[in-house]
N, C-alpha and C positions, 0 to 999 in steps of 0.2 A: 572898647572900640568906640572911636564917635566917625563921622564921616569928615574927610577931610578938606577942608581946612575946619578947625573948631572953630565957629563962631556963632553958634545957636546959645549959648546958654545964658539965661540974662537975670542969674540969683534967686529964680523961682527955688521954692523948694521941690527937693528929687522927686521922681515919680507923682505929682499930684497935679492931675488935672483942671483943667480951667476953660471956661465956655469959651468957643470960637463967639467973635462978636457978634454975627449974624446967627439968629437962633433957629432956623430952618435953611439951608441950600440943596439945591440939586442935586444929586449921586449925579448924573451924566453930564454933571456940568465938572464937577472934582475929579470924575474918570471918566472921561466920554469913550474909553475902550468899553467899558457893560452894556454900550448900545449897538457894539459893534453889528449885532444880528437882528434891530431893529430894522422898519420900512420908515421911510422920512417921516409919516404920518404919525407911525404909532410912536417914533422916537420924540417926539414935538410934546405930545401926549405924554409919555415918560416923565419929561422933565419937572412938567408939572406936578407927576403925581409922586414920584419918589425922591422924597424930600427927608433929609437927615440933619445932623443934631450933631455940631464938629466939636471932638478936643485937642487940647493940646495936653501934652507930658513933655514933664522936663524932664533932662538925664537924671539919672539916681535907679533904686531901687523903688518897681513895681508892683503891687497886693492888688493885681488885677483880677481878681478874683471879689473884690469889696470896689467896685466900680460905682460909685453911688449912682450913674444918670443909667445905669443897664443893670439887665439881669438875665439869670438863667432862660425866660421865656422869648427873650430878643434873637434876633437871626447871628447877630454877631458884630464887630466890630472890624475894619475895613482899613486897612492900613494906610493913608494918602501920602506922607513922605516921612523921613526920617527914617532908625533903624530898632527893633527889639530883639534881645535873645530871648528864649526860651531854654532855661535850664533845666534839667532834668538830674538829681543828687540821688546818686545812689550809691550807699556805703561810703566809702575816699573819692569820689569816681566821678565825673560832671560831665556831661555830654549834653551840647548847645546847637543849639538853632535858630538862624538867622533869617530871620523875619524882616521884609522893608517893602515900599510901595506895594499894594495892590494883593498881598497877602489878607485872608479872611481868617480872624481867630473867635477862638470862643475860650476865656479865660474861665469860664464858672461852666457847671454841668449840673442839672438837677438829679442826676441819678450814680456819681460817681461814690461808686465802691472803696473802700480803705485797701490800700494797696497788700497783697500779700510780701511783695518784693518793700515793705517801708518807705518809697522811692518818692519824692516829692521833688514837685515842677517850682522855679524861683522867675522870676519876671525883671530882665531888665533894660531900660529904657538908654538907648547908645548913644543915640544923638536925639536930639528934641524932636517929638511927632506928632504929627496929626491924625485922628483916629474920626472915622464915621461911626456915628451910633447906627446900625442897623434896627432900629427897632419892633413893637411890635405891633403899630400904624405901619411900618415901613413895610412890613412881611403881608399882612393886609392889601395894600397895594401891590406887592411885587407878585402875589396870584393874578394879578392881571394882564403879566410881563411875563412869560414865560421865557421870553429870550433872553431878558437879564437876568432871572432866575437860574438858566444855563450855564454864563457868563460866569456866573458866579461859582457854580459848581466846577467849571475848568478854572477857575482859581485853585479850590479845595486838591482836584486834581493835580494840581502841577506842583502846589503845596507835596503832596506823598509824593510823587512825583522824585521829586527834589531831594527829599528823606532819602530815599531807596538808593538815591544815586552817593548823599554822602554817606550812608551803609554802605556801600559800593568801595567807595575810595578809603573809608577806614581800615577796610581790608589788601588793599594794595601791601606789596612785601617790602617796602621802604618807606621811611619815612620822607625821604626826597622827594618820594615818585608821588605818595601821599599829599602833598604840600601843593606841587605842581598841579597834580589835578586839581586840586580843592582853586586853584588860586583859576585855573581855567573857565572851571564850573561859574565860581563868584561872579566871573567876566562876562558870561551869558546876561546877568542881569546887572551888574553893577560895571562893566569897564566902559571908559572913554576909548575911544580909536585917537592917538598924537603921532606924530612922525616919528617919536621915541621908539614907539609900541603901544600896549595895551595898559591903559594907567586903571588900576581901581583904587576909588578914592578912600577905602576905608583904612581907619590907622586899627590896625589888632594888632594884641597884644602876643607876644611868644606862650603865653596860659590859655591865653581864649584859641589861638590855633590849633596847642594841643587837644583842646577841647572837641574843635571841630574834626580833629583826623584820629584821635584814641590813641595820642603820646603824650609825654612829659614833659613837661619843660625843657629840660637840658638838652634833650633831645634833639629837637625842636629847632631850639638853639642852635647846635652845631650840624642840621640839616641847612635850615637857614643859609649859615655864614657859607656852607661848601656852593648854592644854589646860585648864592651872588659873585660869589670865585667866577663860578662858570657862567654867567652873566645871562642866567635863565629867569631869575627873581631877584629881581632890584630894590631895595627899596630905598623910597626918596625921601628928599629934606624935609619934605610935609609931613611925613610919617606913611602916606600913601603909597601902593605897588607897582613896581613897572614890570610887565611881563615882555622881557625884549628879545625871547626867541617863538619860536615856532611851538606848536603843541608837540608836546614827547611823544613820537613815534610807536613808545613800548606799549602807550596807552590805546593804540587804534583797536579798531576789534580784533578778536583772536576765537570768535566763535567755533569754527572747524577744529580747534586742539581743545575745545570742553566738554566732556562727556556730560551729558543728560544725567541727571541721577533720578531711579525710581525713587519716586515718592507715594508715600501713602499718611493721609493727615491724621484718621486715627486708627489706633491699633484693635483688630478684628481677628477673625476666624479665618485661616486663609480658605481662598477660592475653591471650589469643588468643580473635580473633574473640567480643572487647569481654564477656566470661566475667569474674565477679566473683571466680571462686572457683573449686575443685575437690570436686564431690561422691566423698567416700569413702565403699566400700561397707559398707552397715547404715545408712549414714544415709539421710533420708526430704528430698524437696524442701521449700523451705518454703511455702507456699500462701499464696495474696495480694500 
């Protein structure tokens, strides 16, 4: 997938970073949405004090994990334009995630465990990016910002967020209906408004969409070709999407036909004398 039209790439080699020219700039100057819940004053203040450390990545494959200017103790790396997957292998099986502007990662973890499921994370870079070094001057100052500190956590948020929803739409009982949502979803953050419809500029691949919805290629494929039959998913000379109907109807809520399922997260003694629960003390009944 690169974002479309391709013209970022300029024979760098894949994935390997290179200094923005300027060796400190403003985080509210790159995204002046992290100040959004600043006061004029303290936001003037900000600028000054949260200053970061830009790269660039060129398409290819990513070992962001060996980031030579970060490390596990920095707050994290900060997505300013461009697109990354995030792959996840496990067994035959690859399930991606699509990272772009204003996305917060953290490629390396001081304390990550060997996976029992063998399941390893691959990095890669779609269209050329720029990445803020959050570091760890940077996180030293951002205790003094708590509002951007916030900001940044409803990034983290909307990041899972995000997840849950294409958990969500993997599950759909079509691979159509599957596609459609996924290309909806995308639109939130990545479509144009044209007189056409809904354009998103990314060119993905029939592999990497499988990816995103938990089908096969061929699949995929012949989901595809039916979607543009009926002139719901277009796709254009650019390689980019036209979404030229309406949102599928089947996907509104349908809350009142879902049963609630008891849950219980781990497995116990069951309840005595039909007791829901254990009141612990300071806590109050609940009434009603």
């Amino acid at each position: 997938m690169t974002l479309a039209p391709n013209a970022w790439h300029d024979g760098q080699r894949p994935g390997v970073p290179r200094a923005h020219d300027a060796a400190h700039v403003s985080l509210l100057d790159l995204d002046p949405d992290l100040g959004a819940l600043l006061e004029e004053r303290r936001r003037t203040a900000a600028r000054a004090d949260l200053l970061v450390r830009v790269l660039r990545l060129a398409r290819g494959n990513w070992a962001g994990g060996e980031l030579g200017p970060a490390n596990p103790g920095h707050v994290g790396l900060l997505l300013l334009d461009g697109a990354i997957a995030r792959e996840v292998v496990l067994a035959d099986s690859i399930s991606t995630e699509l990272l772009g502007p204003g996305d917060l990662i953290r490629p390396w973890s001081p304390t990550r465990m060997v996976p029992l499921l063998r399941q390893h994370v691959r990095w890669q870079v779609l269209a050329e990016t720029r990445l803020a070094v959050l570091n760890r001057a940077f996180g030293v100052a951002l205790s003094r910002y708590p509002e951007v500190n916030s900001m940044l956590l409803d990034r983290l948020s909307g990041r899972a967020e995000r997840l849950a929803t294409t958990k969500a739409i993997a599950q759909l009982n079509s691979v159509e209906r599957r596609l459609l949502a996924l290309f909806w979803h995308l639109a939130e953050d990545w479509g144009r408004m044209t007189a056409e419809g809904i354009v998103i500029p990314l060119t993905l691949s029939h592999r990497l969409l499988g990816e995103l919805v938990g089908a096969r290629r061929p699949t995929v494929s012949t989901a595809l070709a039916k979607l543009s039959t009926d002139g719901k998913l277009v796709r254009r000379s650019d390689d980019s999407w036209l979404l030229a109907d309406e949102p599928d109807a089947t996907l509104a809520p349908v809350a009142a036909r879902i049963i609630l399922h008891r849950r219980r997260l781990l497995a116990g003694p069951p309840p005595k004398n039909g007791q829901v629960g254990v009141l612990v003390p300071g806590d109050s009944p609940i009434q009603g």
